[in-house]
N, C-alpha and C positions, 0 to 999 in steps of 0.2 A: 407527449414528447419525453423521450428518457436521457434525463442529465445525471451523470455523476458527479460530483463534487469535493474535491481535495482539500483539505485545510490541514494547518497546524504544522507546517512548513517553517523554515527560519535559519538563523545562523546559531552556532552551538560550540562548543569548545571539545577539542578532544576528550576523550571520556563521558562526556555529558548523553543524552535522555532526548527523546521528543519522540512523543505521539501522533500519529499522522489521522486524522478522521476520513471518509470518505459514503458521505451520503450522496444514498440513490431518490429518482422520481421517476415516477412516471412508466415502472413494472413489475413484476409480483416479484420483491425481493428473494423472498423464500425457495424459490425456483431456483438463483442462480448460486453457481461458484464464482467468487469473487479472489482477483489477487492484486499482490500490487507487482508492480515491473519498475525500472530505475534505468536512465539513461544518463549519463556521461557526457560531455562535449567528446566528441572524434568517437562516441562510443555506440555499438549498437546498443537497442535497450535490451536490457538482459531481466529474466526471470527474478521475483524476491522471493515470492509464497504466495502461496494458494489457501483458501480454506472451501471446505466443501459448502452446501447449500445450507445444511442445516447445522454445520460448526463443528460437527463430529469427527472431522478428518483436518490434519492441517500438514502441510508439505514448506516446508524452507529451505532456500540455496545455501548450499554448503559457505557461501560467505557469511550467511546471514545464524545461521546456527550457533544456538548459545547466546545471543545478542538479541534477536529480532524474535517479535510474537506476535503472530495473526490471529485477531480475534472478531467479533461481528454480535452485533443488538440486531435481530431479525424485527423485533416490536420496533426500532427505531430505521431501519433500513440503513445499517452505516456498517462499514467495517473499518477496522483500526489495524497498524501498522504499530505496534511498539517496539520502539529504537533505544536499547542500552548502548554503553560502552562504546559510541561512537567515533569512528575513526576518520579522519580526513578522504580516504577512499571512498565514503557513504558518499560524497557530494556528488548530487545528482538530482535532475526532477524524479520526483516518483509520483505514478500514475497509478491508479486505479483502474482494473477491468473486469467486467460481469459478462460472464459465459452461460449460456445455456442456448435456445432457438438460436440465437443472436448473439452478437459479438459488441459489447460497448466500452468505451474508451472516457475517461474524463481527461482534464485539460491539463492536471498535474498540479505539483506544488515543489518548491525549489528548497533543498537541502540544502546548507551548507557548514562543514563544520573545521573548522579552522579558528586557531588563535588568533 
């Protein structure tokens, strides 16, 4: 059975930092691109960044540029979301999704950054 897993979610103050982790099970990590995505209440969920299979390539939304960096442990099966400069707009769940044969989704973890 293949589970993704979101952590390191929370509330945060303008400007401040959080790491997002997202460990896999359950399929040959190395295989897949992984990114994460962000959804808004009223909002569709929108793209954050991609990192390719093996780390060598990494893609970030023009929001997230300069601020955010996708990164990934293949020996741990987890990839990481790191969040500078955070702005009240970041609030949102951000989910994790692994692509390759298959399309898999985790359950998310909830942003918030507000005084």
């Amino acid at each position: 059975q293949v589970r993704l897993v979101e952590s390191g979610g929370g509330l945060v103050q303008p400007g401040g930092s959080l790491t997002l982790s997202c460990a896999a099970s359950g399929l040959i990590f190395n295989l897949y691109a992984m990114s994460w995505y962000r959804q808004s209440p009223g909002k569709e969920r929108e793209l954050v960044g991609t990192i390719t299979s093996r780390g060598t390539t990494t893609n970030t939304a023009d929001s997230a540029k300069g601020r955010f960096t996708i990164s990934r442990d293949n020996a741990k099966s987890t990839v990481y979301l790191q969040m500078n400069n955070l702005k009240p707009e970041d609030t949102a769940i951000y989910y994790c999704k692994a692509t390759f044969a298959q399309i898999y989704w985790g359950q998310g973890t909830q942003v918030t950054v507000s005084t």
